[in-house]
LOMIMI-57035 format. One record per residue (C-alpha): x, y, z; residue in one letter. Coordinates in steps of 0.02 Angstrom, whole numbers. Example, Ala and Ser with C-alpha at 12.3 -4.5 7.8 and 13.67 -1.06 7.14 Angstrom:
// LOMIMI-57035
+--------+--------+--------+---+
:      x :      y :      z : r :
+--------+--------+--------+---+
:    615 :   -225 :    390 : A :
:    684 :    -53 :    357 : S :
+--------+--------+--------+---+
***
This chain:
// LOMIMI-57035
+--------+--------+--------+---+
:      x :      y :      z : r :
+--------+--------+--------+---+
:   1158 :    661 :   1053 : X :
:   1182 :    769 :    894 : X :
:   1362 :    862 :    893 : X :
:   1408 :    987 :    773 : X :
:   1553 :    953 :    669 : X :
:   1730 :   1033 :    700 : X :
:   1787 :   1009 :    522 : X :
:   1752 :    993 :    340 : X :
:   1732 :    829 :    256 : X :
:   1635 :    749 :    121 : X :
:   1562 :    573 :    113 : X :
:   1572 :    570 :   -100 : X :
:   1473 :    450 :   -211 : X :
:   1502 :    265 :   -207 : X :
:   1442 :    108 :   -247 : X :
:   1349 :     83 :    -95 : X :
:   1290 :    238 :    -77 : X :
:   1218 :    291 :   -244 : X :
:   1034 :    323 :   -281 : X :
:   1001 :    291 :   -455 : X :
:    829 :    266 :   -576 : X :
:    848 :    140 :   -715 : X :
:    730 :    147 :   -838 : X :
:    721 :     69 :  -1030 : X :
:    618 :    -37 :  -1130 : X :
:    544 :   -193 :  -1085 : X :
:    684 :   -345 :  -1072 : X :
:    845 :   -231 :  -1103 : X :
:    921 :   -295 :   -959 : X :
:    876 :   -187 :   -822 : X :
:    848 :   -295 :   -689 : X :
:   1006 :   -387 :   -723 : X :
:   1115 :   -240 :   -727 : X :
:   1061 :   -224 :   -554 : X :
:   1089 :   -379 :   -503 : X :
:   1260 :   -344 :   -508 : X :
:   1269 :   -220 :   -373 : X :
:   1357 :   -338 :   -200 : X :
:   1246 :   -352 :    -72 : X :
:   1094 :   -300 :   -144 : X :
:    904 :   -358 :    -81 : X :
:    788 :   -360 :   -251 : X :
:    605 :   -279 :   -177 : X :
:    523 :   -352 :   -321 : X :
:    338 :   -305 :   -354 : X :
:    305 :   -403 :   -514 : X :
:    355 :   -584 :   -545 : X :
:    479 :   -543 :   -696 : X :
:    650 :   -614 :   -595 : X :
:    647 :   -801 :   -625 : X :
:    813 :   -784 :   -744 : X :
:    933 :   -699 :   -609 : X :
:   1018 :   -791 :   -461 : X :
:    979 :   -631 :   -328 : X :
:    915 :   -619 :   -152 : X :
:    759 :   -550 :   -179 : X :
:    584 :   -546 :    -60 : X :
:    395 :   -515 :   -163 : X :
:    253 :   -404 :   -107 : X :
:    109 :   -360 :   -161 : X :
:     32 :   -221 :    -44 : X :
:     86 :    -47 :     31 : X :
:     89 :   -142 :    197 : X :
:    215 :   -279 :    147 : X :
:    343 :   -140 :     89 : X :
:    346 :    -47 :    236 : X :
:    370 :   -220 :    342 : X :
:    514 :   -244 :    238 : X :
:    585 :    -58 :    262 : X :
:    558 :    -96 :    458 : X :
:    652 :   -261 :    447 : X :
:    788 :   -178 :    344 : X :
:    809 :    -69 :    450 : X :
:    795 :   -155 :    628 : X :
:    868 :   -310 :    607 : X :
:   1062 :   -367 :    575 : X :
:   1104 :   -405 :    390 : X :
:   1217 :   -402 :    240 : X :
:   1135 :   -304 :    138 : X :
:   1189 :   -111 :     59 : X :
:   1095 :    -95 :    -92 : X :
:    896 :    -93 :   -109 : X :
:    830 :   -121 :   -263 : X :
:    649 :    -83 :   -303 : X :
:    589 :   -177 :   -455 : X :
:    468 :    -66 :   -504 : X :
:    446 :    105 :   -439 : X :
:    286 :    125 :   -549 : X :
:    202 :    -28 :   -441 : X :
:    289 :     27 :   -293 : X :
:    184 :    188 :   -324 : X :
:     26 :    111 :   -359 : X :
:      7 :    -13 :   -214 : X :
:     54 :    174 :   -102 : X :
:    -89 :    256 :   -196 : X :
:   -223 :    102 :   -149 : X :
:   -155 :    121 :     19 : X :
:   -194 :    302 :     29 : X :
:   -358 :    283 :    -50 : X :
:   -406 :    142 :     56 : X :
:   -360 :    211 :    214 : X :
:   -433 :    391 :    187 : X :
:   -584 :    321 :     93 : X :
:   -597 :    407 :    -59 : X :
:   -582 :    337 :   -246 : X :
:   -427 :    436 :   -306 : X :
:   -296 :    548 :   -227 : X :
:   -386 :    700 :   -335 : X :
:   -558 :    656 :   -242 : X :
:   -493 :    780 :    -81 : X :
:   -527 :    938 :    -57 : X :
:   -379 :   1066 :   -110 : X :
:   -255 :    931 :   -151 : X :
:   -269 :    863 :      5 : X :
:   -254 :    675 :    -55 : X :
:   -104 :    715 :   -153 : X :
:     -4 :    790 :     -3 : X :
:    -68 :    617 :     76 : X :
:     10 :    490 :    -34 : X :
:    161 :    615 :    -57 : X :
:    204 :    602 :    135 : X :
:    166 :    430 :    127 : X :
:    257 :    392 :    -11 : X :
:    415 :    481 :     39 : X :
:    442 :    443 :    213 : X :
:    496 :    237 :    211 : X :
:    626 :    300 :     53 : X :
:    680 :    461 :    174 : X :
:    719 :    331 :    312 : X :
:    802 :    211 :    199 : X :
:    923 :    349 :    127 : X :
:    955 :    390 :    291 : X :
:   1012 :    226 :    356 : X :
:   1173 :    225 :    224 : X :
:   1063 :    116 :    108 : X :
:   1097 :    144 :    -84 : X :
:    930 :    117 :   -175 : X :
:    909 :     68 :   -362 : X :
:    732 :    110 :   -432 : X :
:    685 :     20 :   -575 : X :
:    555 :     75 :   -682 : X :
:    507 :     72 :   -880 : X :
:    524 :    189 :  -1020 : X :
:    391 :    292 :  -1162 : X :
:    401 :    404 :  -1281 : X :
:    322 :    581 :  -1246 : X :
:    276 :    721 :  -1367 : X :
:    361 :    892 :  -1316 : X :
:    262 :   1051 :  -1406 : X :
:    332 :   1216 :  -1394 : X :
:    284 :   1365 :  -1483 : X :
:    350 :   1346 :  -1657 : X :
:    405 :   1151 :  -1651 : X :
:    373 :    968 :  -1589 : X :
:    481 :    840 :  -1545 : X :
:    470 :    656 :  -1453 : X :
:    581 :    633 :  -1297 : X :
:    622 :    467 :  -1207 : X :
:    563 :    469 :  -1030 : X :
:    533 :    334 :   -857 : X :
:    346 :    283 :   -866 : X :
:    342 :    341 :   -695 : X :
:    195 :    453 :   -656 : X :
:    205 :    647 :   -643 : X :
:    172 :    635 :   -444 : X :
:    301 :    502 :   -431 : X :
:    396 :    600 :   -535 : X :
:    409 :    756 :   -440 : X :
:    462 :    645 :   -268 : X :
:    600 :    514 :   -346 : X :
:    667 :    624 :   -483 : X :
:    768 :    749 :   -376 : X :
:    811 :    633 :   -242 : X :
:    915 :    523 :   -362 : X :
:   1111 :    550 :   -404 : X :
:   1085 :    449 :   -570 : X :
:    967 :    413 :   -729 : X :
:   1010 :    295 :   -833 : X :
:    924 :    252 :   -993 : X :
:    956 :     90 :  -1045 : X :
:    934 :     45 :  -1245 : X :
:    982 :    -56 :  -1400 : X :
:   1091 :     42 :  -1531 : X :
:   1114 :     -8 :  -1692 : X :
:   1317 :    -13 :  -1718 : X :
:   1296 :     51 :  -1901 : X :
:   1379 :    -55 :  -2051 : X :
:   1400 :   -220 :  -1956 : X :
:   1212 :   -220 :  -1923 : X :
:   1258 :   -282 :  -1746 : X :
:   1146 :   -216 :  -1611 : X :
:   1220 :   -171 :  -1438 : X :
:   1143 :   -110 :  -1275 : X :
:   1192 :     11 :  -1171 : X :
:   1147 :    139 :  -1036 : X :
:   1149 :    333 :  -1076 : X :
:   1172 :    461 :   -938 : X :
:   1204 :    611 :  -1040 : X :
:   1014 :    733 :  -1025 : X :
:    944 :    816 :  -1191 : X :
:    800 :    863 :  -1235 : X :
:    760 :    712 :  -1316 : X :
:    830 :    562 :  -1166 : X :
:    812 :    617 :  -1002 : X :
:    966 :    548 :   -891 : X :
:   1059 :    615 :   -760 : X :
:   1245 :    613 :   -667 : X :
:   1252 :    705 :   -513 : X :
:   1414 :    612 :   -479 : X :
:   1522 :    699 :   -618 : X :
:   1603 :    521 :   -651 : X :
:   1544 :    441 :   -766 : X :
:   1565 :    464 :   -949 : X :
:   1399 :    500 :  -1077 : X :
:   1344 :    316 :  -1124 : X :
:   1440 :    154 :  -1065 : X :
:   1387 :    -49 :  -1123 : X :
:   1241 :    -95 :  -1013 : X :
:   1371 :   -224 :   -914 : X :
:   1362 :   -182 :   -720 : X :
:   1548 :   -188 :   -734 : X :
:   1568 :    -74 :   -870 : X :
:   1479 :     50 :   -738 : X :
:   1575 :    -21 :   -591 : X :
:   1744 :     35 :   -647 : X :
:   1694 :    213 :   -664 : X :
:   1680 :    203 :   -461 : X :
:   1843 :    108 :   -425 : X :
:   1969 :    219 :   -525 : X :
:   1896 :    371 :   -422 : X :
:   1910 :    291 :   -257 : X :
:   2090 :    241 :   -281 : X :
:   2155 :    435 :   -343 : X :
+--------+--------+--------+---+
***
């Protein structure tokens, strides 16, 4: 029975709790970043994971996801943290699914964006009931360069390679984009890689939490200690 609460409180971000898109170029280290998060299931959708020691289960379909989702969420377990490695496939097995089960070649095919609002709902609703079962989710995905034109100039900005109707469903549900990337460290000639969370009109990031700082060493417990100096204040 739903009560209605008799005072103020507020849950805050932490480790288990956060929702957060990776994204960066191809062997930066995203997955194992991830891999450091405790209790964390890998949803892997790609065989790319053979280096890291994780618990991890493979699909390949719409229909093996949302088994998984149901046996997260039904049966007793360890884990906190899913981690879906990648979003973009994630998406793509949803849209086959849609297609497949409404019979028509491509979401656009319906009549008044009909197949869209299809694959949105059924996109969103096993992710809903995740975040609403205390789960923190990870979403992994790529990155690309896109061309911004405005009136009088032109510029390239660094974006996920997620696409624009993924986009518009997993972009304001997360707390956190990170960008992960190699810099250049300048006179040594050393190269480093980190994870940027600071937006601009040419990276786009994100940090709804307010704790962590613009760019940090793409080490999970670079990012970890951010989280354990604000729960002990």
């Amino acid at each position: 029975m739903i009560k209605l609460p008799k005072e103020r409180e507020i849950e805050g971000y932490h480790l288990d709790n956060l929702r957060m898109l990776i994204y960066g170029w191809p062997g930066v280290g995203k997955s194992t970043f991830a891999s450091g998060f405790d209790n964390c299931i890998f949803v892997c959708t790609e065989k790319a994971h053979k280096h890291l020691k994780i618990y991890k289960t493979e699909i390949h379909n719409w229909k093996e996801f949302l088994e998984v989702v149901e046996k997260l969420l039904s049966e007793s377990h360890k884990y906190k943290i899913v981690v879906i490695d990648t979003i973009d496939n994630l998406f793509k097995f949803c849209t086959i699914y849609v297609c497949q089960k409404y019979k028509i070649d491509h979401p656009s095919d319906s009549k008044w964006g009909k197949g869209w609002d299809l694959l949105q709902k059924e996109f969103e609703k096993p992710i809903l009931n995740l975040s609403m079962s205390d789960f923190g989710i990870v979403f992994i995905s790529q990155a690309k360069e896109v061309e911004i034109k405005k009136r009088h100039s032109a510029f390239t900005k660094i974006t996920s390679t997620l696409s624009n109707q993924a986009r518009k469903i997993i972009l304001p549900f997360v707390d956190v984009i990170g960008f992960c990337t190699v810099e250049d460290e300048g006179k040594s000639g050393q190269e480093r890689r980190v994870m940027i969370f600071e937006p601009s009109e040419y990276v786009e990031a994100k940090d709804r939490t307010g704790f962590l700082p613009k760019k940090i060493p793409l080490r999970f417990w670079a990012f970890k200690k951010y989280f354990e100096n604000e729960s002990e204040e």
